[in-house]
MARBAGU-650575 format. One record per residue (C-alpha): x, y, z. Coordinates in pm, whole numbers, plus 50000, padded with zeros to 5 digits. Example, Ala and Ser with C-alpha at 12.3 -4.5 7.8 and 13.67 -1.06 7.14 Angstrom:
TILO	51230	49550	50780
TILO	51367	49894	50714
//
This chain:
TILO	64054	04525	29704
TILO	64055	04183	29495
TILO	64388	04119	29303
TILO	64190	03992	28957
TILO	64408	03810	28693
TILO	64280	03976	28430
TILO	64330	04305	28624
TILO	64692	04210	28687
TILO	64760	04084	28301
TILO	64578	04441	28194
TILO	64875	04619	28384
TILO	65133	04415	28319
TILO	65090	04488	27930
TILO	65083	04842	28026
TILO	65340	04840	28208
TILO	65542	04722	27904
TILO	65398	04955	27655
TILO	65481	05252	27908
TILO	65860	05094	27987
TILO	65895	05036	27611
TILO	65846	05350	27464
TILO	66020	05530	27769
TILO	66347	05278	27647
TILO	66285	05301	27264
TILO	66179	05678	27276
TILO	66497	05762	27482
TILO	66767	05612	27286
TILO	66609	05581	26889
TILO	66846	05906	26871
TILO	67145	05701	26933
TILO	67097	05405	26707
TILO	67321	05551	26419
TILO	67611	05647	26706
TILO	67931	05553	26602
TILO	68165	05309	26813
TILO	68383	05477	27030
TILO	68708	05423	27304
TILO	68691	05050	27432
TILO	68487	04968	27108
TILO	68747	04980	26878
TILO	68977	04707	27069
TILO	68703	04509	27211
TILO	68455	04453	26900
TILO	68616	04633	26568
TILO	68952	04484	26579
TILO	68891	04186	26792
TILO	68877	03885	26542
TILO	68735	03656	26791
TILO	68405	03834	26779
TILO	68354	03837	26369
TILO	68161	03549	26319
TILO	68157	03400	25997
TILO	68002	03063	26058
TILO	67844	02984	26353
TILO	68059	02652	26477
TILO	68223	02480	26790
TILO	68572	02636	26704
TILO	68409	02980	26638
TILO	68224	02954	26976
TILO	68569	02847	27128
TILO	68772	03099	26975
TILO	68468	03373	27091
TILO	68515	03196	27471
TILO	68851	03135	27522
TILO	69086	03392	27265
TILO	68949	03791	27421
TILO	69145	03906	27722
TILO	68856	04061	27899
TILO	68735	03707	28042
TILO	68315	03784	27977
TILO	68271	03505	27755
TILO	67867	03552	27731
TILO	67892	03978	27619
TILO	68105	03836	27382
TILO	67901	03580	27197
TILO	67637	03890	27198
TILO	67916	04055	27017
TILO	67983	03780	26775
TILO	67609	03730	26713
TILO	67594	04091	26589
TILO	67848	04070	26345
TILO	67697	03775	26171
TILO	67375	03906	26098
TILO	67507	04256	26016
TILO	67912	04285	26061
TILO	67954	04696	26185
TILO	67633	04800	26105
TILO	67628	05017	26462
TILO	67217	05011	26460
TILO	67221	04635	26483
TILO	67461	04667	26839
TILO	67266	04933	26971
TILO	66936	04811	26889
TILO	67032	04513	27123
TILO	67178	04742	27383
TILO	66827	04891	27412
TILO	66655	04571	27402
TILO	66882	04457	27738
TILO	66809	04786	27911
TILO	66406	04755	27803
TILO	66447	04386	27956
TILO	66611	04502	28265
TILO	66322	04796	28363
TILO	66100	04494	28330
TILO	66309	04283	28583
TILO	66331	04580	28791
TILO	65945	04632	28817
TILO	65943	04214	28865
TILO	66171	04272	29141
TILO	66035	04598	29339
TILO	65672	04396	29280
TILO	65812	04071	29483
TILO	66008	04273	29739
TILO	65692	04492	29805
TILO	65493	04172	29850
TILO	65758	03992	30112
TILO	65785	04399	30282
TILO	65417	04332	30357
TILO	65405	03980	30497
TILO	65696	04090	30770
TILO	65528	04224	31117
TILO	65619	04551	31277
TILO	65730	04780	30954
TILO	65633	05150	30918
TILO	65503	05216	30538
TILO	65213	05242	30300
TILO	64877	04987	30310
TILO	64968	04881	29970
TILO	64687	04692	29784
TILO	64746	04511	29468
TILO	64700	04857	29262
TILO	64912	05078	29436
TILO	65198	04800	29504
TILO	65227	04750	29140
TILO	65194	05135	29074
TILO	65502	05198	29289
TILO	65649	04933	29033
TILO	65636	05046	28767
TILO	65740	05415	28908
TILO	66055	05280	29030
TILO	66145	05124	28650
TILO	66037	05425	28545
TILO	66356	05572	28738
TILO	66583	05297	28640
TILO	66463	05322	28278
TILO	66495	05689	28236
TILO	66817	05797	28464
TILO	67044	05968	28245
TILO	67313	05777	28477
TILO	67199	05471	28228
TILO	67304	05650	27915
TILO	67692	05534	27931
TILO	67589	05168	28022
TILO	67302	05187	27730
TILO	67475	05407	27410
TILO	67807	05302	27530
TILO	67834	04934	27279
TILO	68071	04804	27494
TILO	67907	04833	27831
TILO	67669	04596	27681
TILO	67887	04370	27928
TILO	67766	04579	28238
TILO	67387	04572	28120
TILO	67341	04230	28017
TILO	67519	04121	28317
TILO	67222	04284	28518
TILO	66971	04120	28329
TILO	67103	03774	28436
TILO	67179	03916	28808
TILO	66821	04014	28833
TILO	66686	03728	28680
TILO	66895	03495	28881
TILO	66758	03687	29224
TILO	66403	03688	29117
TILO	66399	03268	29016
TILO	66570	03253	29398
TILO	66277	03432	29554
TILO	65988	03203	29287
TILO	66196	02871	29409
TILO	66230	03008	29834
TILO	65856	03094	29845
TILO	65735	02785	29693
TILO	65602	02552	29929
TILO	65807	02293	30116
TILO	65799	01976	29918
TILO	65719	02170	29608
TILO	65966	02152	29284
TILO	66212	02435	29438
TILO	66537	02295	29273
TILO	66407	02408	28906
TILO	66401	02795	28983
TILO	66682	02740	29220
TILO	66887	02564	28911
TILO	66789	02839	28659
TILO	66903	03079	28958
TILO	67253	02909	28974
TILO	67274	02895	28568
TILO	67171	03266	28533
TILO	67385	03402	28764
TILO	67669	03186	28594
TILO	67597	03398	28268
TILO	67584	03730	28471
TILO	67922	03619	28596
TILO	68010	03555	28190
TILO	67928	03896	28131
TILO	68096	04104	28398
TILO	68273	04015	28694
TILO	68150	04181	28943
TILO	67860	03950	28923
TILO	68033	03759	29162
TILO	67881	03937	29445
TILO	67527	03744	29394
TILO	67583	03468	29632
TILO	67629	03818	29938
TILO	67282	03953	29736
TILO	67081	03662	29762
TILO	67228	03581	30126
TILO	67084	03983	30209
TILO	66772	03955	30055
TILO	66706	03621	30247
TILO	66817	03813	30547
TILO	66532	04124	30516
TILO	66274	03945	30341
TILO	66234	03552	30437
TILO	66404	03580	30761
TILO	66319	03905	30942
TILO	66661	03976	31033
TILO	66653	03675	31244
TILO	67046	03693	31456
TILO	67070	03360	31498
TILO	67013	03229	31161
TILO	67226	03501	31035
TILO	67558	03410	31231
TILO	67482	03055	31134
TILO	67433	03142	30713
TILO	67747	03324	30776
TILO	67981	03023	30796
TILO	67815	02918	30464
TILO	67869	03207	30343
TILO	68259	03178	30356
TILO	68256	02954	30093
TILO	68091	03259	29870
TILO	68340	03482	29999
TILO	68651	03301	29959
TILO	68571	03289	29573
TILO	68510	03661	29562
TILO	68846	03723	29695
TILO	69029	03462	29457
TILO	68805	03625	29177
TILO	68971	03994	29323
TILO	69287	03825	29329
TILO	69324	03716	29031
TILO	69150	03987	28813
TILO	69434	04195	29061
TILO	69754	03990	28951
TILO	69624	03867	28603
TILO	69351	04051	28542
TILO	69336	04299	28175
TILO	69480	04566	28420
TILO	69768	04446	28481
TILO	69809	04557	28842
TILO	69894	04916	28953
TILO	70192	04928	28747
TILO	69984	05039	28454
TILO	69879	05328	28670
TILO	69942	05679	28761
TILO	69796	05634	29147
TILO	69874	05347	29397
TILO	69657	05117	29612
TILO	69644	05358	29883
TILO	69566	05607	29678
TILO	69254	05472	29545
TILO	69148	05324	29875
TILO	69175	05702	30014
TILO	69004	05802	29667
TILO	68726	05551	29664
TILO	68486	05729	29911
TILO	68470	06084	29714
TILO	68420	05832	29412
TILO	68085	05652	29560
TILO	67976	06005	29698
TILO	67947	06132	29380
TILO	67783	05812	29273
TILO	67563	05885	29501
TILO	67506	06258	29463
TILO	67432	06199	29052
TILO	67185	05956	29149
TILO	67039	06202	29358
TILO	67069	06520	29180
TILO	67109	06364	28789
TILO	67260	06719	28647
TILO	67413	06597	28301
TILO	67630	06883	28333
TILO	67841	06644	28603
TILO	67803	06338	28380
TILO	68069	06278	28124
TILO	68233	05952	27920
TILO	68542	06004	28125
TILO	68565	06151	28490
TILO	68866	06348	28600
TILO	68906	06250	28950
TILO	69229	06349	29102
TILO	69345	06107	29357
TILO	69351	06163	29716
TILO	69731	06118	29868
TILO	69608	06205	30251
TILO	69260	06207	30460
TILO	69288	06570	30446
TILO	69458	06591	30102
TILO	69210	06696	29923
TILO	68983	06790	30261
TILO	68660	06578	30120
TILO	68811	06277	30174
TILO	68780	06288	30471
TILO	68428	06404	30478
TILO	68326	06161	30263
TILO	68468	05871	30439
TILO	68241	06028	30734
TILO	67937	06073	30485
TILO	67947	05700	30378
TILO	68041	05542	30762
TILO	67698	05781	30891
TILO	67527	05637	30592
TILO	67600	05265	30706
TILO	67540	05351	31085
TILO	67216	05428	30983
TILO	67063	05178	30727
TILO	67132	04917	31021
TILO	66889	05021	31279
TILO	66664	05124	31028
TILO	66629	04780	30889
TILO	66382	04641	31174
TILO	66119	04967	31116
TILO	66220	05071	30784
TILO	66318	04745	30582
TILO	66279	04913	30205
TILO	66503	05211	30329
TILO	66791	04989	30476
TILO	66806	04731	30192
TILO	66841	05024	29949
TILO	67147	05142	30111
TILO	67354	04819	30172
TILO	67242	04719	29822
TILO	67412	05017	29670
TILO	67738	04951	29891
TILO	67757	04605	29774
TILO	67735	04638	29450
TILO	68010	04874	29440
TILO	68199	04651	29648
TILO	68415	04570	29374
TILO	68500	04817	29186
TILO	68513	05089	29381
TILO	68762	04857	29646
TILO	69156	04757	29591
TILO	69091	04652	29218
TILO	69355	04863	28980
TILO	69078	04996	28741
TILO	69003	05354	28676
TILO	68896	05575	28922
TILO	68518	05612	28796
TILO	68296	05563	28559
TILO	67924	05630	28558
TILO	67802	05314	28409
TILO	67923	05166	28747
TILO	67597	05251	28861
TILO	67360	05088	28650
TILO	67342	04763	28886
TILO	67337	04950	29203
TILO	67059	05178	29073
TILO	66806	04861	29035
TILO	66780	04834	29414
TILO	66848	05172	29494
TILO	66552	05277	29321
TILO	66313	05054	29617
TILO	66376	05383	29796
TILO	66214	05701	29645
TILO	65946	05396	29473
TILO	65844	05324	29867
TILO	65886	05693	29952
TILO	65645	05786	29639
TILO	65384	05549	29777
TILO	65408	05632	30145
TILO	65351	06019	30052
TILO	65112	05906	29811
TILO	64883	05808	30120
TILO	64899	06129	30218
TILO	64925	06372	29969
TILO	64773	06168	29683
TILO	64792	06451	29447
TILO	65086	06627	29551
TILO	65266	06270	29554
TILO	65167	06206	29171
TILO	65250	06539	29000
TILO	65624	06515	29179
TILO	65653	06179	29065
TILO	65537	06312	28713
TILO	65773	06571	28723
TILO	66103	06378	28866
TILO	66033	06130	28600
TILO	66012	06412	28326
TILO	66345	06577	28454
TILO	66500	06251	28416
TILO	66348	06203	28053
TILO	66498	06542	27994
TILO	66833	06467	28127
TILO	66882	06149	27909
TILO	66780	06308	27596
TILO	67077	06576	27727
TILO	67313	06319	27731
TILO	67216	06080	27469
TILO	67246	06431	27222
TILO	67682	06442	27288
TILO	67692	06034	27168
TILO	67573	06170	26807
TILO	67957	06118	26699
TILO	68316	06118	26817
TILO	68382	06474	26815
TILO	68085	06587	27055
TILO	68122	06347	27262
TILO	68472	06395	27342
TILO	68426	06815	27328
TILO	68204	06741	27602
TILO	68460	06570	27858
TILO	68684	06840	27757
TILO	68480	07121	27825
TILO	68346	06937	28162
TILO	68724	06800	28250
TILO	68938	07086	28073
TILO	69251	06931	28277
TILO	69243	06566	28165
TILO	69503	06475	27921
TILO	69241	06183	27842
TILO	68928	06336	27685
TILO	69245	06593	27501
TILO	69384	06297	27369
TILO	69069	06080	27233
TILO	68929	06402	27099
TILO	69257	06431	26914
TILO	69182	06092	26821
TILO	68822	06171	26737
TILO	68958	06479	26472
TILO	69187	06255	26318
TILO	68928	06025	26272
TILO	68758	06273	26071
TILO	69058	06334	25827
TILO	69117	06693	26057
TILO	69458	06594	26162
TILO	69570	06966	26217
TILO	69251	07009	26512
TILO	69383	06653	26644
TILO	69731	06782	26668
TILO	69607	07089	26909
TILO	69465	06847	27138
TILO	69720	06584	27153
TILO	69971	06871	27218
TILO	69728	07025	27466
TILO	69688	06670	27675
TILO	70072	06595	27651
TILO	70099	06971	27806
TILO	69886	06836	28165
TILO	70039	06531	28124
TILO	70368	06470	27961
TILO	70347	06063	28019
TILO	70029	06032	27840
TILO	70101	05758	27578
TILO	69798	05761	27371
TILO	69896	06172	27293
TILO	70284	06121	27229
TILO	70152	05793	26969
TILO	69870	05959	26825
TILO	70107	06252	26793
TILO	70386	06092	26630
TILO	70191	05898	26366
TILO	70021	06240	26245
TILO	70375	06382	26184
TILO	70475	06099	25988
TILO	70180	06096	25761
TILO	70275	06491	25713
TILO	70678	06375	25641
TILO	70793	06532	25971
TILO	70957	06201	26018
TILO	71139	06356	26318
TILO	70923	06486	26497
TILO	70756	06184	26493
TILO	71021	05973	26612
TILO	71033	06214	26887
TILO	70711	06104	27020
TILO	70692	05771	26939
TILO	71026	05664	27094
TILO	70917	05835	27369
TILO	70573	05657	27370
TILO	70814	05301	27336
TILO	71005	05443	27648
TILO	70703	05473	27837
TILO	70529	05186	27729
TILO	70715	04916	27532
TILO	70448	04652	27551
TILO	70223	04905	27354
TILO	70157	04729	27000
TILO	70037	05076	26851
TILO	70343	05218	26951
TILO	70606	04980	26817
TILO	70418	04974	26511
TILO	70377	05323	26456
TILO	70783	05345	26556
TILO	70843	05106	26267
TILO	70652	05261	25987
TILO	70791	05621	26102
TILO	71182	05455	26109
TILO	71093	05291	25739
TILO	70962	05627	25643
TILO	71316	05796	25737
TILO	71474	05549	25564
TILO	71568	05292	25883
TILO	71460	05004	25748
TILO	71609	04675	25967
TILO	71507	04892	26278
TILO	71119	04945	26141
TILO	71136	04588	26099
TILO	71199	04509	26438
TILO	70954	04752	26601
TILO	70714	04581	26373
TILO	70785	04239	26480
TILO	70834	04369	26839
TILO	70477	04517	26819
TILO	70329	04204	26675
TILO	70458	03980	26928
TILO	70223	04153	27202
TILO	69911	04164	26919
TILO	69879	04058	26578
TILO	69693	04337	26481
TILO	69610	04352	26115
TILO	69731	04724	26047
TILO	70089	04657	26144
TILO	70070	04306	25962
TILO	69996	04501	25642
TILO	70233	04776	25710
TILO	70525	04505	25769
TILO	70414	04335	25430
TILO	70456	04656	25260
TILO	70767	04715	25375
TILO	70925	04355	25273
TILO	70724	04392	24947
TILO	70897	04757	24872
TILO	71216	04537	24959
TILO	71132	04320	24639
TILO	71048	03970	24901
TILO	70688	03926	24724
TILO	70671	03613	24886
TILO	70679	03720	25232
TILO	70476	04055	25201
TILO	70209	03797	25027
TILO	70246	03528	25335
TILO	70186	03819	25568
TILO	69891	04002	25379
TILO	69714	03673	25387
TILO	69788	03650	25778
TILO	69626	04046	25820
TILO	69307	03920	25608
TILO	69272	03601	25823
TILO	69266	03822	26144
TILO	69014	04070	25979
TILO	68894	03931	25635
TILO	68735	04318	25615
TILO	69073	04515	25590
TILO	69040	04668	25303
TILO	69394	04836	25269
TILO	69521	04438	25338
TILO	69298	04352	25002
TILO	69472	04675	24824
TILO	69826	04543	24859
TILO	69766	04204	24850
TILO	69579	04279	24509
TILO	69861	04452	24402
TILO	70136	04182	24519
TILO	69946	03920	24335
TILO	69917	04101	23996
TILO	70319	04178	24045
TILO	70310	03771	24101
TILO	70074	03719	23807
TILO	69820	03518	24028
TILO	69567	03737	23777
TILO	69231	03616	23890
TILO	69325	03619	24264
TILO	69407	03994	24218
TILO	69141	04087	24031
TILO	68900	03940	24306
TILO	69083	04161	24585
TILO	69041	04430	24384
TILO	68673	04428	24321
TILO	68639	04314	24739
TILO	68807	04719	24757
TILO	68565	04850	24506
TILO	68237	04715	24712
TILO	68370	04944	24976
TILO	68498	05192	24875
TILO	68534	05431	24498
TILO	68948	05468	24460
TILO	69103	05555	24130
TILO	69417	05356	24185
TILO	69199	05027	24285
TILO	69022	05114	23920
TILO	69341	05093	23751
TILO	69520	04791	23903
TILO	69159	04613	23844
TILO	69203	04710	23477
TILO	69562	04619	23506
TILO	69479	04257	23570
TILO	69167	04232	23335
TILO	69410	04361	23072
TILO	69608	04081	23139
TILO	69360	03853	23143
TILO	69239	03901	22803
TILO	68908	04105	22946
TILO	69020	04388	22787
TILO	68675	04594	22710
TILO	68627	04584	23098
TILO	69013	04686	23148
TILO	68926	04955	22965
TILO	68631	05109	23136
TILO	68781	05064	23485
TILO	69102	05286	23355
TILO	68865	05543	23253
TILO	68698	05533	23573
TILO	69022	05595	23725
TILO	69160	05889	23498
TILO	68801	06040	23551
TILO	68870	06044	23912
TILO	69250	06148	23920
TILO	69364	06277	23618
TILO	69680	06351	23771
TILO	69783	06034	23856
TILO	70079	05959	23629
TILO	70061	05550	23573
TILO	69676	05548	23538
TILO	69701	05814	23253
TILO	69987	05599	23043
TILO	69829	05267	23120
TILO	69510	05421	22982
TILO	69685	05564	22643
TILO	69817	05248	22638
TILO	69487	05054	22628
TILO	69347	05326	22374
TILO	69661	05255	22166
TILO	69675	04905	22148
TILO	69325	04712	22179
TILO	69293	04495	21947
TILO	68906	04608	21897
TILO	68876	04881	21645
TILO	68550	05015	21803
TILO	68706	05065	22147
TILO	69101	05157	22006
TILO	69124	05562	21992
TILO	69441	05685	21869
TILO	69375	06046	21909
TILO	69292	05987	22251
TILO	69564	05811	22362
TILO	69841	06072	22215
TILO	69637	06329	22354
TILO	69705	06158	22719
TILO	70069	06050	22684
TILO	70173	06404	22551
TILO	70006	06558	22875
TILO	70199	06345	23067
TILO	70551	06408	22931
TILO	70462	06794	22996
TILO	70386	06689	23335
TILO	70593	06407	23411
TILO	70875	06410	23208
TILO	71004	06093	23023
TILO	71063	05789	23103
TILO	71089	05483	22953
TILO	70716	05324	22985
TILO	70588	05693	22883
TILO	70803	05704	22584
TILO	70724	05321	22466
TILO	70319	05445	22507
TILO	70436	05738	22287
TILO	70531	05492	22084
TILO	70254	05289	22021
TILO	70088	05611	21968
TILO	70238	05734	21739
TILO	70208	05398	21511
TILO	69857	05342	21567
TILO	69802	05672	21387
TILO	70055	05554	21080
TILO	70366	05809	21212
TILO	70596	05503	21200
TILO	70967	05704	21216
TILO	70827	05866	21523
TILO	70732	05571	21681
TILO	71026	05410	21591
TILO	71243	05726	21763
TILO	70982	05722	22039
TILO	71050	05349	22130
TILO	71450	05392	22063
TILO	71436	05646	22349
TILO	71223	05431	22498
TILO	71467	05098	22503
TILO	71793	05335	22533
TILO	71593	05427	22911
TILO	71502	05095	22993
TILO	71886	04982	22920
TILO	71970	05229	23162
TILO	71753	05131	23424
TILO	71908	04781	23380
TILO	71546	04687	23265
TILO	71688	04444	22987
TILO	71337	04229	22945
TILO	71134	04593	22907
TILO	71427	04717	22660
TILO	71390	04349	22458
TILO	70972	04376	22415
TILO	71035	04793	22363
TILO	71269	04672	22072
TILO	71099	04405	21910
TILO	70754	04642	21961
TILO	71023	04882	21726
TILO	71112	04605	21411
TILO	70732	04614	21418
TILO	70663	05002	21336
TILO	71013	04968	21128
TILO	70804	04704	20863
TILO	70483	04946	20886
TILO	70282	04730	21210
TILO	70114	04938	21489
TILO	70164	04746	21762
TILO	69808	04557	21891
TILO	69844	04372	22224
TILO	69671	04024	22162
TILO	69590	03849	22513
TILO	69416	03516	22556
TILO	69125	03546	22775
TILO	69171	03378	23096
TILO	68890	03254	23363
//
């Protein structure tokens, strides 16, 4: 049968209709899904990936400033924020775009491999012609695109890192095999040079990337060279030079790597080398049988401490070794089948070896699964031969179970809560899914829920940070400030180099009244990050201390880390009016307001607009904020204030105003602001020897708070009602 070019460009845009709405279909359920975990530290409170402006020192910053070393995800990261800051759609639109782009690659790839299979003599398989070759494609993207193994590296924002690395792995391999089967003399270096540059970005992205050079060096092996011996001992010397960068890469990302070694973690080297084998088993198992009931954010996997110990280590070490014996003698017959297998070892080679990360993950598998899937693609076709019907409707069906699986698992990433109840009820003994689904409640203003399940994963593990921090804070928010110290002391203990910790420490020590020592767990914490919630928690603290200056200097420091803290704006709105920077506060004000409704934002705006001479505006933002919370006892007197004393007839309402300050005495008692409103009340309606009493209980307060510039304007305000003048407060307007 004739390979036509317009019969090849017919499928080809069928091919990515089919992949694209199997991608799009799959995961439009997800594109509201909130950030989650290794989001929040990574992308929300990472400053070096809120882009601004798009500049040299911007890119620089985005390159050089985040400890995870993947430069490239980043940028992607940064990218997103300009055009649409957290808007979650925008970064998991793109995360479906990457995954779309890789089931492409992957058909690209199983087409070219299928095409070298057949030029190599002596190999058992299928007569493909162009039809069926590009039919067993597209049914092996079909696999990649649909696993639900692909949901965590897909939904999950951050594993954008894992998934765009694979697009620039893939593309690298397949401009390797365009440059090696161009003809001798031919313009090889250009493919060859976009090879090198793309798997430089796939290195940007994720390091395990680094194992292209061993890829490339296989693929040449099965597909160019026919296993030929004697070229392959002699490649293998040039292959050192690959090698020895892989282990400096292990070696540092071991020493100085964001894990920080095995000291960070609650199993040893040995113990994950014994581990490591279950781990890739069940890699391999959900790969096999993809039951979502198995798959889960966060895998428990309790570490083996002996071959026997639990007993299937050892089996699996056995499993794996059979698994290698045979993919070697079956390369020579059964090429497709072998390369499958050593493609998944390899690219698992990494981090499921000596490398201190966590035991397991599922998005580990998203690389591996682009070759693997060569395997039931070239089994489909070969039965497909023979059973041609038979072969079809299974294919039909396995890609339909693994539709339905996806749409299982993409349904627990709606929000926090579900998807952390589901690692709980599939891992009931990790502390870890207790702990972020404590985190997950809290999140949701349900602190008394989080509280059960930080207390639940401190109960299967006592050392569990995260819990006894989480924990801790809650308990000073409710005023059990110890209790809280209780925990986060003991979080310090366990991890002093945790910023969340020392912070939360300090605010709980301020809270019980300890202030020097909450100032040095806050300094303590922002020496290992500057993050801006303990910046503005330290300014509030020197600012409830009376050093304006300082809480100012340090509120401007929490807004140039993340210009989108709103509670930052709050007090640095409220430090400013204190200052009388007027126009500066107002501003901060109103950047609160555009985010969020809050009575008490209302009423400082209309504090400074007062001031300012805006006072009709003043005005209607203290109404706002009485509307809201009546109850709030300075918004209701600075609002019978305003009604008291504008200047503007139409707008002044006596009535109203001693209406309000009269409910607050019966509330609030007196004091001496109350009383001086009372004051003014009471003169603005022509009852002048009450107003005068009023404001001489007023000053005789003020005296006794030592407030002698209140107690001088309270007493002058009285020589006014004394010769018959309601007091009208006269303010300049001001830009």
């Amino acid at each position: 049968m004739t390979n036509r070019p317009d019969q090849a460009g017919q499928f080809t845009v069928l091919v990515m209709v089919i992949l694209g709405a199997a991608c799009f279909g799959l995961y439009e359920s997800i594109l509201e899904a909130p950030f989650t975990f290794d989001d929040y530290f990574t992308i929300v409170h990472q400053p070096a990936v809120r882009w601004y402006q798009i500049d040299l020192e911007t890119l620089y910053n985005t390159v050089v400033v985040p400890y995870n070393q993947r430069p490239v995800a980043n940028i992607t990261f940064g990218l997103n924020y300009w055009f649409g800051q957290y808007e979650v759609f925008g970064y998991h639109a793109v995360n479906v775009a990457v995954h779309f782009a890789n089931s492409l690659l992957v058909y690209a790839f199983v087409t070219a491999t299928l095409q070298r299979w057949r030029s190599l003599p002596n190999q058992s398989g299928p007569a493909f012609d162009p039809t069926s070759m590009r039919t067993t494609a597209l049914f092996a993207a079909l696999l990649f695109a649909a696993h639900p193994l692909q949901v965590q590296s897909v939904t999950y924002v951050i594993q954008r890192m894992n998934s765009l690395s694979t697009f620039f792995y893939l593309s690298a391999l397949l401009l390797y095999i365009r440059g090696r089967e161009k003809p001798p003399g031919s313009a090889r270096h250009i493919p060859y040079a976009g090879a090198v540059v793309s798997g430089l970005l796939a290195l940007g992205c994720k390091q395990n990337a680094i194992t292209l050079p061993v890829a490339v060096w296989l693929y040449e092996a099965f597909f160019f060279r026919d296993l030929d011996r004697a070229w392959m001992k002699r490649s293998a010397v040039r292959l050192a030079v690959p090698l020895v960068l892989v282990g400096g890469a292990i070696y540092y990302v071991l020493v100085y790597g964001p894990d920080l070694g095995y000291a960070r973690r609650d199993f040893t080297l040995g113990e994950r080398l014994l581990t490591q084998p279950r781990v890739v088993v069940q890699y391999l198992l959900l790969i096999l049988l993809p039951d979502p009931s198995r798959m889960t954010i966060a895998q428990h996997v309790i570490p083996s401490t002996s071959l026997f110990t639990p007993p299937t280590t050892a089996g699996s070490m056995f499993v794996l070794l059979l698994l290698l014996a045979w993919a070697i003698p079956l390369a020579r017959r059964w090429r497709i089948f072998s390369f499958s297998i050593l493609w998944f070892f390899l690219h698992l080679v990494v981090e499921s070896s000596i490398l201190p990360l966590e035991m397991m993950f599922d998005h580990r598998t998203y690389l591996p699964l682009a070759g693997v899937v060569l395997a039931p693609a070239f089994a489909f076709a070969t039965g497909r031969e023979l059973f041609p019907r038979s072969a079809v409707v299974g294919a039909v069906l396995v890609v339909l179970v693994l539709i339905a699986g996806t749409l299982t698992r993409n349904a627990t990433w709606q929000n926090n809560i579900t998807l952390w109840a589901d690692a709980v009820e599939k891992n009931p003994q990790y502390a870890r899914a207790h702990s972020n689904l404590g985190m997950s409640h809290n999140g949701e203003s349900r602190p008394f829920q989080a509280m059960v399940h930080f207390r639940d994963a401190l109960e299967k593990d006592p050392n569990d940070v995260p819990s006894h921090r989480n924990l801790g804070a809650i308990l000073s928010e409710m005023g059990d400030q110890d209790g809280a110290l209780l925990h986060l002391q003991e979080a310090v203990r366990l991890m002093p180099d945790d910023f969340q910790a020392q912070g939360g420490l300090g605010l709980a020590l301020y809270r019980a009244g300890r202030t020097e020592e909450a100032i040095e767990h806050h300094d303590a914490s922002l020496a290992i990050y500057a993050d801006e919630r303990v910046i503005s928690n330290l300014a509030k603290i020197w600012a409830e201390q009376g050093d304006s200056e300082r809480a100012i200097f340090l509120l401007e420091f929490a807004l140039d880390r993340n210009p989108e803290y709103i509670p930052a704006h709050l007090n640095l709105g409220v430090e400013r009016l204190k200052s009388g920077q007027l126009s500066k506060a107002a501003w901060h004000f109103q950047r609160v307001l555009a985010e969020v409704e809050d009575a008490q934002t209302h009423a400082h705006l209309g504090a400074a607009l007062w001031e300012m001479g805006h006072q009709a505006d003043a005005l209607q933002h203290l109404g706002t904020a009485h509307r809201m919370n009546p109850e709030i006892e300075f918004i209701t007197n600075d609002l019978a204030w305003m009604l008291a004393t504008i200047p503007d007839s139409g707008l002044r309402n006596p009535p109203q105003a001693m209406t309000l300050v009269q409910r607050s005495l019966q509330k609030h008692g007196a004091d001496f602001s109350t009383l001086d409103t009372l004051g003014a009340a009471w003169a603005a309606i022509g009852e002048f020897d009450l107003a005068i009493e009023a404001a001489e209980q007023a000053a005789e307060l003020a005296r006794q708070d030592s407030d002698l510039e209140s107690e001088a304007a309270i007493l002058e305000r009285a020589d006014g009602y004394r010769k018959g003048r309601p007091y009208l407060e006269r303010v300049n307007p001001t830009p």
